[in-house]
C-alpha positions as CSV (number, residue, x, y, z in Angstrom):
1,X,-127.5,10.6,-22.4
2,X,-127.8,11.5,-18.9
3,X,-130.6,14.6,-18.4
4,X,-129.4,18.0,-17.0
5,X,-131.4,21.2,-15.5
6,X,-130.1,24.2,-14.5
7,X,-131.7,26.6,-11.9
8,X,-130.0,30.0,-12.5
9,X,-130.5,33.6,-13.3
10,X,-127.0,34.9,-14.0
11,X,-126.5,34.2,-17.8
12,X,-122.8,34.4,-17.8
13,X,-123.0,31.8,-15.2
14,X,-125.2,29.6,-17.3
15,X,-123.0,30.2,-20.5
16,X,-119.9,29.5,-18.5
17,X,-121.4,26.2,-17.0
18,X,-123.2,25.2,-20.0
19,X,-119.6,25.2,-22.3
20,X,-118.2,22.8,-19.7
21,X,-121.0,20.3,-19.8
22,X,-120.3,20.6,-23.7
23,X,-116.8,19.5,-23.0
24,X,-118.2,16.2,-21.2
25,X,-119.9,13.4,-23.5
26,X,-123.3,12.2,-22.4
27,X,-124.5,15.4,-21.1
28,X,-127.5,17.2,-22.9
29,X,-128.9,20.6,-21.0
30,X,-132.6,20.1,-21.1
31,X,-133.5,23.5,-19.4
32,X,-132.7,26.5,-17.7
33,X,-135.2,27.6,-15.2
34,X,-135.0,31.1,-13.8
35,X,-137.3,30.5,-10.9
36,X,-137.8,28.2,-8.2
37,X,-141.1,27.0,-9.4
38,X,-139.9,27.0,-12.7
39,X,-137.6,24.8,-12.1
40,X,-139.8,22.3,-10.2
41,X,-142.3,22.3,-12.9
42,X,-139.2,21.7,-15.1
43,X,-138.6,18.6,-13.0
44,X,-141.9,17.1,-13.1
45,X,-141.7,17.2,-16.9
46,X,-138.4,16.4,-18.1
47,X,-137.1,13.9,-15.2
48,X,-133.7,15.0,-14.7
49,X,-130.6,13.0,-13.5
50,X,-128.7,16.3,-12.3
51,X,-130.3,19.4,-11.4
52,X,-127.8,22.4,-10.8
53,X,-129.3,25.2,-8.7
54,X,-127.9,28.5,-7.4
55,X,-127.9,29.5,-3.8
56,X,-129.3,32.5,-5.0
57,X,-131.8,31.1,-7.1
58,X,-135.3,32.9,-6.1
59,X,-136.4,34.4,-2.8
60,X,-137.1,31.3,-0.8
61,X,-134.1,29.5,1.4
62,X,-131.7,27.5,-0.9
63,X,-132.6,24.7,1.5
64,X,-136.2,24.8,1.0
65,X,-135.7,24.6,-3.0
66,X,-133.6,21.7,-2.6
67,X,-136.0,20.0,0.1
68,X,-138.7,20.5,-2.9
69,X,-136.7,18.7,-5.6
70,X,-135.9,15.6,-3.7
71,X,-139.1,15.5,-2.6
72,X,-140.4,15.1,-5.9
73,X,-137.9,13.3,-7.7
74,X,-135.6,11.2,-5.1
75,X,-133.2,10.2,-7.7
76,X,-132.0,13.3,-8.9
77,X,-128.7,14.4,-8.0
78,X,-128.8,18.1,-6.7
79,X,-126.0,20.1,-7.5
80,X,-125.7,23.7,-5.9
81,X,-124.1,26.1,-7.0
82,X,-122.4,28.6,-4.7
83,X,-119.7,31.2,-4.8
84,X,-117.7,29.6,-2.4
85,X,-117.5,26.0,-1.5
86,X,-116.0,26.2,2.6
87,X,-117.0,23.3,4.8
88,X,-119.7,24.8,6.4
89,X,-121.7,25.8,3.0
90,X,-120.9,21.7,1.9
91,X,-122.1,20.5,4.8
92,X,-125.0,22.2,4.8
93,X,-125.7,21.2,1.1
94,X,-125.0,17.9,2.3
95,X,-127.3,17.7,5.0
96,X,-130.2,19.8,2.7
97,X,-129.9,16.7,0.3
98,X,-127.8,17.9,-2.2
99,X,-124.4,15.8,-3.7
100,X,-122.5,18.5,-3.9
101,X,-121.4,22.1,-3.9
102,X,-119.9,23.4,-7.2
103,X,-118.0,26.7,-6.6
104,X,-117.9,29.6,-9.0
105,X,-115.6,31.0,-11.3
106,X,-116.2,27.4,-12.8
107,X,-113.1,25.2,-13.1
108,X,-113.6,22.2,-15.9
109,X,-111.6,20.0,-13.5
110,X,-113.8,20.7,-10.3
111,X,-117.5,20.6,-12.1
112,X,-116.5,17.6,-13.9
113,X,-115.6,15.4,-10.9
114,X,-118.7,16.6,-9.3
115,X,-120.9,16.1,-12.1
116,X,-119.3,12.1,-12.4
117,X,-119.9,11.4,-8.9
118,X,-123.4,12.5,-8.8
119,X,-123.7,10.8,-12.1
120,X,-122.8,7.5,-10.4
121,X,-125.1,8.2,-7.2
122,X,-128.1,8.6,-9.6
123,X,-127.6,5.9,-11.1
124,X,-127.8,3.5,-8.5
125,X,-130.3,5.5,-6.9
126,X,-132.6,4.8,-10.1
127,X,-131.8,1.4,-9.7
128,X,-132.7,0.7,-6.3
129,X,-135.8,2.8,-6.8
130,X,-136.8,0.3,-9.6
131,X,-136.2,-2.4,-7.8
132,X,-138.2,-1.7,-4.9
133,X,-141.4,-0.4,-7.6
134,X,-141.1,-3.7,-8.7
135,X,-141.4,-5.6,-5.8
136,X,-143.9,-3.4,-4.2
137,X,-146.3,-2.6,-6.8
138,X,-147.1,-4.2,-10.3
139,X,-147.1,-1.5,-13.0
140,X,-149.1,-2.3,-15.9
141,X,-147.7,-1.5,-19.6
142,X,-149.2,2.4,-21.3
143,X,-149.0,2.6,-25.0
144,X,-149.6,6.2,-26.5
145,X,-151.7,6.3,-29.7
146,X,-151.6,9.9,-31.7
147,X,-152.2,11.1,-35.2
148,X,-150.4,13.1,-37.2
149,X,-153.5,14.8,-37.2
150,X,-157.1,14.0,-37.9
151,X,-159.0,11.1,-40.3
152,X,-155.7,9.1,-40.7
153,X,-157.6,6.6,-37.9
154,X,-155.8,6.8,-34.6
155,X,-158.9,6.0,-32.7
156,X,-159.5,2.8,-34.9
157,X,-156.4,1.6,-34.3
158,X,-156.2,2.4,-30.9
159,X,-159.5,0.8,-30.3
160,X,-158.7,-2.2,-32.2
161,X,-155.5,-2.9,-30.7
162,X,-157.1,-3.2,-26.9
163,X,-159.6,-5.4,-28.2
164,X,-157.1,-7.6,-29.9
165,X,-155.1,-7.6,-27.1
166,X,-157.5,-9.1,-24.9
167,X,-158.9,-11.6,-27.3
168,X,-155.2,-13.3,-27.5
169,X,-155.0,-12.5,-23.6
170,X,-158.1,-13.9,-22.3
171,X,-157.1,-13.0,-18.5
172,X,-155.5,-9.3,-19.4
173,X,-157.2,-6.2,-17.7
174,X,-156.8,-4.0,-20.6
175,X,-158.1,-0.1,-20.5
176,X,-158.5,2.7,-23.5
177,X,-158.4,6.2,-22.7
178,X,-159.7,8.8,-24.4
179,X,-157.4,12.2,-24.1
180,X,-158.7,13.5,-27.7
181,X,-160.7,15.7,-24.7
182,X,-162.3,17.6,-26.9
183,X,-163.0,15.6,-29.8
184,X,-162.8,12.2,-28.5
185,X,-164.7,8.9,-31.1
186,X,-163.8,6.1,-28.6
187,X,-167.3,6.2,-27.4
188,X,-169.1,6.0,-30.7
189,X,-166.6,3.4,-32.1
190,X,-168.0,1.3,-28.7
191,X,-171.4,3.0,-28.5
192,X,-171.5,3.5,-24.6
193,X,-173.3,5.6,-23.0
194,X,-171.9,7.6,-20.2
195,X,-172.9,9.4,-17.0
196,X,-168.8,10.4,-16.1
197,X,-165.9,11.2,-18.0
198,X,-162.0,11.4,-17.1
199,X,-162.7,15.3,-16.3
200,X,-164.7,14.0,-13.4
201,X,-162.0,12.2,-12.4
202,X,-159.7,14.9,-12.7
203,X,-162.1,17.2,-10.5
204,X,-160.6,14.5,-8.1
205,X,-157.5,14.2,-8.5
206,X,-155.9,15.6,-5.5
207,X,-157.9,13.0,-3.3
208,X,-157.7,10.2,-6.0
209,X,-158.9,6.8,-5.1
210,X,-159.6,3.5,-7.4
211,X,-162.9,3.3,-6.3
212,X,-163.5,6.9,-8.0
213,X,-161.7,5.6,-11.5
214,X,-163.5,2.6,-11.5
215,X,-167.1,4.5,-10.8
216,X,-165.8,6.2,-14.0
217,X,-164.4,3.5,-16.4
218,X,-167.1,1.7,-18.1
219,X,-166.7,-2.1,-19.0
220,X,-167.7,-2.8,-22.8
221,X,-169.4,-6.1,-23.3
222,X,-166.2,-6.8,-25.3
223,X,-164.2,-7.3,-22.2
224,X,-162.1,-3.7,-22.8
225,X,-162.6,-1.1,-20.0
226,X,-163.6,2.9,-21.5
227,X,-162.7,5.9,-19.8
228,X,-164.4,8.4,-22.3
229,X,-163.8,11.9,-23.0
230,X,-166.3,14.5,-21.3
231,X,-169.4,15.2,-23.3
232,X,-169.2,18.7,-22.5
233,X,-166.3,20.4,-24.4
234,X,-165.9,23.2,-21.2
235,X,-164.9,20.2,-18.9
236,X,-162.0,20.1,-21.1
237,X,-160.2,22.8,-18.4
238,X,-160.0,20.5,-15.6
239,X,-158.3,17.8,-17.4
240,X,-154.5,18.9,-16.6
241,X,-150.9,17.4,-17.3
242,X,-151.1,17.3,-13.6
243,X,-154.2,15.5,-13.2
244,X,-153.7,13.2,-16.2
245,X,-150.3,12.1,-14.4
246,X,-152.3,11.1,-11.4
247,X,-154.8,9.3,-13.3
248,X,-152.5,7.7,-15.5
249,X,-150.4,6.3,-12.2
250,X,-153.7,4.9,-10.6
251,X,-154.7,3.3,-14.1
252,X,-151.0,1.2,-14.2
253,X,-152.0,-0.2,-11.0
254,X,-155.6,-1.2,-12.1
255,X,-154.7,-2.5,-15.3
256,X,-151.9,-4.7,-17.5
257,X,-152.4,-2.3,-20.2
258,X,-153.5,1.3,-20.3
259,X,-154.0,2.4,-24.3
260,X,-154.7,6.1,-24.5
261,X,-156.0,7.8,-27.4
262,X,-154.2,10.9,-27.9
263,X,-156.0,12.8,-30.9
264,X,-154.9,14.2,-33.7
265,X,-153.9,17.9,-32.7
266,X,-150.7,19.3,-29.8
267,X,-152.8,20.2,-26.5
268,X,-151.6,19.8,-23.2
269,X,-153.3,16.8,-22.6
270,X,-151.7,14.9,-25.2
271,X,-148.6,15.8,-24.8
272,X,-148.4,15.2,-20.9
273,X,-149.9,11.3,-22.3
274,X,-147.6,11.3,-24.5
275,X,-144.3,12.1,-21.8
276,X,-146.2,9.5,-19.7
277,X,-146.3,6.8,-21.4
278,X,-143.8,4.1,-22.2
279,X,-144.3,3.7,-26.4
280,X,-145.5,6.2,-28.1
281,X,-147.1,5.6,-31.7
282,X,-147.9,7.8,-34.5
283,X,-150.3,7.2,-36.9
284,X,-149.7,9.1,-40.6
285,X,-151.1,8.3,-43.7
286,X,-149.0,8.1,-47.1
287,X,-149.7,12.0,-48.1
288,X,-147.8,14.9,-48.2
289,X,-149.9,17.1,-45.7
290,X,-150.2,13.7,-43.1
291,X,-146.7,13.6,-43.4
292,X,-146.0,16.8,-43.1
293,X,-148.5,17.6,-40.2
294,X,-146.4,14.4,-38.7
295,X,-143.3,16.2,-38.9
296,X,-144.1,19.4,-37.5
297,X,-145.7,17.7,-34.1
298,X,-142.9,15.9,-33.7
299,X,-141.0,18.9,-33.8
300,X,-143.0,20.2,-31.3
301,X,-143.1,17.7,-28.8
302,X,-139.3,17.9,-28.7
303,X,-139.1,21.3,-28.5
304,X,-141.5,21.1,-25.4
305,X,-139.1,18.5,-24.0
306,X,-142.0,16.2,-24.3
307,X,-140.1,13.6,-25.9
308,X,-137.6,13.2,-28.9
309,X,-138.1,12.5,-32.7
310,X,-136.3,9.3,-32.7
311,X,-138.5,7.7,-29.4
312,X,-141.6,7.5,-31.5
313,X,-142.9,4.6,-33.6
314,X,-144.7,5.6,-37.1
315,X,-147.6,3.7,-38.6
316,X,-148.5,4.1,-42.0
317,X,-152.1,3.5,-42.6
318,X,-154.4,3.5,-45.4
319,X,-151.5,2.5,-47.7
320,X,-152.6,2.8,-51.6
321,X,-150.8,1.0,-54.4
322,X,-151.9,3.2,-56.7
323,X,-150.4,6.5,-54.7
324,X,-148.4,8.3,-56.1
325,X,-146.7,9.0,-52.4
326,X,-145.2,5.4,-51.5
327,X,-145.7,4.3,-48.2
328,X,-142.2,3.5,-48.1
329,X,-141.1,7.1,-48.6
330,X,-142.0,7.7,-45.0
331,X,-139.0,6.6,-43.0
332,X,-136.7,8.6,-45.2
333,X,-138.5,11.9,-44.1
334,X,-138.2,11.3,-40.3
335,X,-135.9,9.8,-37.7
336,X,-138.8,7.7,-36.0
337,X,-138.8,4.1,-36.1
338,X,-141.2,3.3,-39.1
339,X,-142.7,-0.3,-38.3
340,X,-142.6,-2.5,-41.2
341,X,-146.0,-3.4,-41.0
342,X,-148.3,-1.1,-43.5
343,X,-152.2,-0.9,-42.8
344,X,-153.5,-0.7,-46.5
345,X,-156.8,1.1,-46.7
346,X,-159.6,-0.9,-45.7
347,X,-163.4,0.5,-45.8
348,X,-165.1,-2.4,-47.2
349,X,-163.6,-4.9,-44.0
350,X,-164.3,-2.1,-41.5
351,X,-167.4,-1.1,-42.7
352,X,-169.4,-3.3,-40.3
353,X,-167.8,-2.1,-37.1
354,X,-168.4,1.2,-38.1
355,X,-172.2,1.1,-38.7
356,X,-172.6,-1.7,-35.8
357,X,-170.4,-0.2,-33.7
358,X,-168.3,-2.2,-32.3
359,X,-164.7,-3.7,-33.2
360,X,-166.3,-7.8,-33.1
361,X,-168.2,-7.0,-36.0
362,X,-164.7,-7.2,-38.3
363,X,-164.4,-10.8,-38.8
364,X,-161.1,-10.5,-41.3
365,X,-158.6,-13.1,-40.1
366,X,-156.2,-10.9,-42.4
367,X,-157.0,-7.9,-40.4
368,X,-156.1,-9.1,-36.8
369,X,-153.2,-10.5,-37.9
370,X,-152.1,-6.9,-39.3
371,X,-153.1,-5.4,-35.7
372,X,-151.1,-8.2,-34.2
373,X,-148.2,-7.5,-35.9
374,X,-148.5,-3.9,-35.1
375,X,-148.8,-5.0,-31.4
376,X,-145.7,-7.1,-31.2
377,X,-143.8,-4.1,-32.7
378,X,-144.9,-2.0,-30.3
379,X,-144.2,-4.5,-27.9
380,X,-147.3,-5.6,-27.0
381,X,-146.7,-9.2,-28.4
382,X,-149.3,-12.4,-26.8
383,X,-147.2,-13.8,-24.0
384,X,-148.1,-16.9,-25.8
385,X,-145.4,-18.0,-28.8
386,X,-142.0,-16.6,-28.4
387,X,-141.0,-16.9,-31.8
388,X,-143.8,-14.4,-32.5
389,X,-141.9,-11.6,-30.2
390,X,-139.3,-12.1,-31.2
391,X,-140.0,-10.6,-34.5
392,X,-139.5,-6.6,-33.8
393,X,-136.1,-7.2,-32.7
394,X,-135.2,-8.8,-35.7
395,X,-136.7,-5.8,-37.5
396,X,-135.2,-3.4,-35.8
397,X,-131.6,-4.9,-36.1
398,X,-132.0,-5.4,-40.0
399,X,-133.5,-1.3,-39.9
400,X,-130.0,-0.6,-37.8
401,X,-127.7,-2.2,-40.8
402,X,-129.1,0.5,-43.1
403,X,-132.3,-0.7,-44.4
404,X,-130.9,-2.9,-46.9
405,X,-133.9,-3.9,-48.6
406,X,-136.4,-1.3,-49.4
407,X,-139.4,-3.7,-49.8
408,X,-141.6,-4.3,-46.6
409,X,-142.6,-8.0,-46.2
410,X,-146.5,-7.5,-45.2
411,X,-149.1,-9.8,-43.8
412,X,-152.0,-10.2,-46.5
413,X,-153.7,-7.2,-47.4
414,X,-157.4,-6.2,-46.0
415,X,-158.3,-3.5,-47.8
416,X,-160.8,-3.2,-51.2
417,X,-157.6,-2.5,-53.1
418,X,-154.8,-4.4,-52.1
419,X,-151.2,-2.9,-52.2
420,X,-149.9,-5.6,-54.6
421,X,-150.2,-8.7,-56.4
422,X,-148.7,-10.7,-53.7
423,X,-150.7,-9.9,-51.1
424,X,-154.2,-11.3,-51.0
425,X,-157.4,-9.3,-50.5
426,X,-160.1,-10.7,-47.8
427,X,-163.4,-11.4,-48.8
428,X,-166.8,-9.3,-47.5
429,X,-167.3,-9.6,-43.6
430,X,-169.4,-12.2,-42.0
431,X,-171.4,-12.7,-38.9
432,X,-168.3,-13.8,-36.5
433,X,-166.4,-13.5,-33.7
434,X,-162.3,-12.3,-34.8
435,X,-160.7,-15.7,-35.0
436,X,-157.7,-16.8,-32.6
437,X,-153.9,-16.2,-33.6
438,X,-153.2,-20.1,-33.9
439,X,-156.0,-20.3,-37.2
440,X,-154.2,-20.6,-40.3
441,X,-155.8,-17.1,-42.9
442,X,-157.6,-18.9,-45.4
443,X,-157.1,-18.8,-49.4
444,X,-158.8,-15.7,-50.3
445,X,-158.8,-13.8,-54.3
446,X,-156.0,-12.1,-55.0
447,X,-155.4,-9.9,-58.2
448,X,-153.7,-13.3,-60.1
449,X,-157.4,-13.0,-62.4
450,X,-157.0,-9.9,-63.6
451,X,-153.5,-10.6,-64.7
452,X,-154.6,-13.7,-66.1
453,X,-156.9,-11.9,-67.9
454,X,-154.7,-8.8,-68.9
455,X,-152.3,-11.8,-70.2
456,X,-154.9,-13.1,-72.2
457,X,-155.9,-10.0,-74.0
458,X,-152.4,-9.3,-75.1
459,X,-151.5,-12.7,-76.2
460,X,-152.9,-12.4,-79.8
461,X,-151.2,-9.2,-80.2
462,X,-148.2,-10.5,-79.6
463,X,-148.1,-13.6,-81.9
464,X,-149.2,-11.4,-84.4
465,X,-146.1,-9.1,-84.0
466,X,-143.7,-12.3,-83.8
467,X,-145.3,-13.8,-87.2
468,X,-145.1,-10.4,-89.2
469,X,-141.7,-9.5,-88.1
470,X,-140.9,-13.4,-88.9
471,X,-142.4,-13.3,-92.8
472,X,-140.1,-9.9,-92.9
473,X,-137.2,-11.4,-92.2
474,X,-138.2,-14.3,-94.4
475,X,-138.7,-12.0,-97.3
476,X,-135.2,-10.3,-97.2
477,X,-133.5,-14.0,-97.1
478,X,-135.7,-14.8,-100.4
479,X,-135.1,-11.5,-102.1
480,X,-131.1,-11.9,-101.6
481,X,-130.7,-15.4,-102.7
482,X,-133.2,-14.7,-105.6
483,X,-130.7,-11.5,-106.9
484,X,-128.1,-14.1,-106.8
485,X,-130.1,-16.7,-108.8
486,X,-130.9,-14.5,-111.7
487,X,-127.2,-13.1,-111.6
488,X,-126.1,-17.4,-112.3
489,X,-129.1,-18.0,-115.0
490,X,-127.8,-14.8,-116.9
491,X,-124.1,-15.8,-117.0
492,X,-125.2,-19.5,-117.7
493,X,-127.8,-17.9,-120.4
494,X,-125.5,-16.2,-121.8
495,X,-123.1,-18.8,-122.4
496,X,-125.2,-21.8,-123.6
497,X,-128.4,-20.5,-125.0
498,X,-130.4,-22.8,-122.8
499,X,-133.4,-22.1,-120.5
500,X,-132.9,-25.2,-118.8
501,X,-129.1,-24.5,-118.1
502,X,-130.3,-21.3,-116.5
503,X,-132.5,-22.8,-114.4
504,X,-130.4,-25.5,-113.3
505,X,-127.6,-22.1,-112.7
506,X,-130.4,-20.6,-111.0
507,X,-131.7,-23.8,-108.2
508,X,-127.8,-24.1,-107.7
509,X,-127.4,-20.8,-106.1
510,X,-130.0,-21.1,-103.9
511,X,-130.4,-23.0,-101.0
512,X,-132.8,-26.3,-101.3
513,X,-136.1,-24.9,-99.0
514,X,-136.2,-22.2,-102.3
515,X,-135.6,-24.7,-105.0
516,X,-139.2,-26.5,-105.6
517,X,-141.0,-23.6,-107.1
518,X,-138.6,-21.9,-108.4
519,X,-138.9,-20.9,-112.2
520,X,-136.6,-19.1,-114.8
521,X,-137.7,-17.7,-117.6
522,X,-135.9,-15.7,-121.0
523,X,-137.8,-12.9,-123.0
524,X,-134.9,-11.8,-125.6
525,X,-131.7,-9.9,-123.9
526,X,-133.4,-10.7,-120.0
527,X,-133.5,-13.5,-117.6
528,X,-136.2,-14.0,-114.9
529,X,-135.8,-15.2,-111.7
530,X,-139.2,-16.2,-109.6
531,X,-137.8,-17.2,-106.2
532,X,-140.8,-18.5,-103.4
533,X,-141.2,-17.0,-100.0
534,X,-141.1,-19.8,-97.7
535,X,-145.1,-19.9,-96.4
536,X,-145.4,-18.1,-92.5
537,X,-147.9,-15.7,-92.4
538,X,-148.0,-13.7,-95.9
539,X,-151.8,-14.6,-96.3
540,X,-152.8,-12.8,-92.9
541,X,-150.3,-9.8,-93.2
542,X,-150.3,-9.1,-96.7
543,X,-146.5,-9.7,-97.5
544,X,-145.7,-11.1,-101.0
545,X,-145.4,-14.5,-101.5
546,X,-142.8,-14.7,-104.1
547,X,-140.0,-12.8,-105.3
548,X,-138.9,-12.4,-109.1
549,X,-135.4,-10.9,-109.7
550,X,-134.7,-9.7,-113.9
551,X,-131.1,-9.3,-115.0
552,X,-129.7,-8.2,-118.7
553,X,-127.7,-10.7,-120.5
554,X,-124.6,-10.0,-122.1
555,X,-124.2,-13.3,-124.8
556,X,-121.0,-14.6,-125.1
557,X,-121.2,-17.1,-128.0
């Protein structure tokens, strides 16, 4: 979607312009600025590919307003706008830098072809622009790390990332930032002590030099470099979008990876970090208000033209099995790429670095593997093993076919209560150093005991269930067949006379498992049938263990 600013007063002339840029796919109206310096500062922020401006834009020279754009962003293409377009006023566009002179009444036919071929210019302009960055100047990678607002642990994992980082890239120079100016924690996560603070360098940063950022980054013994937020909450003025942007082009140079620590609440600061950087995460927990809170930044970054819902990476953190709020209800509230890995909620493995201060102390193999993962989604992946980066992309094209499955394949769970019975929880911390990718996790507990022993404590409930319910249906069998004895002894009874015709009637009728103990008996005009219950469980549940069936005989000699 190429970008598009427009430098005009005249409303009808916007509205007019604006529906024929409708009419043309791939064109999205960022702005409107109704001032010259609006429409620079405009430029600064959103990077446009096509910037329209009127001839009558402001009181300074049309020339000297379209000096000031290329000046600042060479690869624009400048439009004007004028009433006319003779040869003289498009040469003199021309020769001011613009591509072009649009004329006005607007014709669809006349702003379109001039809106393609600056379309085409700026493109290869950005190319060759790119291509001489990179061969001038190496421009390290700068990740963005918010919250969707505060205790979901943005600093943590924006802290433990840099350090992982380095330990799988031994020879990386890797530097956090901390633009949470006013409430910044990277400093007591590290425990550093500081004498300067990026607002110092931002006093400086018209005149900025990399001897004055590297006076003011401090180098952890961990191997990370920490440029901390100022102690004083008042120096929180001088750090500027503007400033931040120079700082933040200086760092690329100094460093392969920049990881700035953008808080947990909108300010100015953030969201010029966050329009600076390359990836942008978001870190939410499983709730209702994180989520929520996530949703309406989002919203606001995009309405400040800061950068769009969908360019953002979510990470859940401090997932819960036993929530109520899934962690996998999160990507269907927001158009943001939700990365498959899940953080579940881990005090007990990241107690030590808190009290001791300093990300080493977490010795959790499972841990740094979940931190790596988050990495190489990111795309932050070691240089070392391709097959490991090669992971996101498979992620994201499985997310793009719709998400088929809804269950989240997860590296072992670190936290004190793991998110299922699948995934292993890590045992206490010890006195190490975090161990290298290529170390297989060890066996660790899982929750396989306590199923064992829920499995166990319901096993005698159930056999009991299965025996009673089998000595019922056992008695209805006997009770049937012993009806249909006594019905034969009393028609042979009543024929012969003879007891022991009856009974032989009688063991006839039923089948042979009822036959042993089975007795007849005659008292006058009735005949008794005692029919056994095959033996199961009638002692323990009480069920009777024989059934005797009486029937009237009607003699027939």
């Amino acid at each position: 979607m190429t970008r598009v600013i427009i430098g005009m007063e005249g409303e009808n002339l916007v509205a007019d312009l604006m529906s024929i840029l409708d009419e043309m796919d791939g064109y999205d109206v960022r702005a409107v600025a109704k001032s010259p310096s609006e429409l620079l500062d405009l430029l600064g922020r959103l990077e446009p590919e096509i910037v329209f401006v009127h001839d009558s834009l402001g009181i300074e020279p049309i020339s000297q307003t379209i000096r000031d754009i290329i000046a600042r962003r060479p690869s624009a293409a400048v439009l004007q706008v004028s009433h006319s377009r003779t040869s003289d006023v498009v040469i003199k566009a021309m020769e001011d830098g613009a591509r072009g002179v649009v004329a006005y009444p607007f014709a669809y036919e006349d702003v379109s072809n001039r809106v393609l071929a600056a379309t085409d210019w700026t493109q290869h302009m950005e190319a060759v622009l790119a291509g001489a960055a990179m061969a001038n100047t190496s421009r390290g990678t700068v990740l963005a790390v918010v919250g969707a607002k505060g205790g979901v642990g943005t600093t943590t994992i924006a802290a433990h990332m840099a350090h992982d980082h380095l330990v799988k890239n031994p020879g990386a120079k890797v530097c956090l930032i901390d633009v949470d100016i006013e409430k910044g924690d990277v400093g007591a996560i590290f425990e550093v002590r500081q004498s300067v603070s990026i607002a110092d360098v931002a006093k400086v940063s018209g005149d900025l030099s990399p001897t004055a950022v590297n006076d003011a980054v401090i180098h952890h013994a961990s191997g990370v470099n920490l440029l901390l937020a100022p102690l004083d909450v008042r120096d929180a003025d001088f750090v500027t979008p503007a400033a931040l942007r120079s700082i933040v082009a200086l760092l690329r140079r100094e460093f392969d990876l920049v990881i700035a620590d953008g808080g947990g609440h909108v300010s100015p600061a953030q969201a010029a970090m966050i329009e600076l950087a390359g990836e942008c995460l978001v870190v939410t927990t499983p709730d209702v208000l994180s989520v929520r809170a996530m949703r309406r930044r989002m919203i606001a970054w995009e309405s400040l033209g800061v950068r769009e819902e969908a360019a953002f990476k979510v990470l859940v953190n401090k997932t819960d099995s036993s929530s109520l709020f899934p962690a996998s209800a999160v990507e269907k509230l927001t158009t943001a790429e939700v990365l498959e890995t899940k953080i579940p909620s881990s005090p007990r493995v990241l107690e030590a670095s808190m009290n001791d201060r300093d990300p080493r102390a977490v010795t959790e193999v499972a841990w740094w593997r979940l931190i790596e993962q988050v990495r190489d989604e990111v795309g932050l992946g070691s240089s070392e093993g391709g097959s490991r980066g090669s992971k996101p992309a498979r992620r994201r094209r499985g997310r793009a076919r719709g998400r088929a499955s809804t269950s989240t394949p997860q590296a072992p769970a670190t936290a004190a209560e793991p998110p299922s019975a699948a995934e292993p929880t890590p045992t206490d911390p010890g006195p190490a150093q975090p161990a290298p990718a290529s170390t297989p996790p060890p066996r660790v507990a899982s929750e396989s005991g306590a199923v064992a022993m829920e499995t166990a404590g319901i096993l005698p409930a159930t056999v009991l269930l299965i025996l009673i319910a089998w000595q019922v249906g056992v008695t209805g069998f006997s009770f049937l067949y012993a009806g249909h004895a006594s019905a034969e002894a009393a028609r042979a009874y009543s024929v012969t006379g003879s007891t022991s015709e009856a009974a032989e009637a009688a063991r006839e009728a039923v089948p042979s498992v009822l036959r042993d103990r089975l007795s007849v008996s005659a008292h006058g005009d009735t005949v008794s049938v005692t029919v056994p219950i095959p033996k199961g469980s009638g002692e323990v549940t009480g069920l009777p263990t024989e059934l005797t069936s009486t029937r009237t005989v009607v003699s027939e000699r």
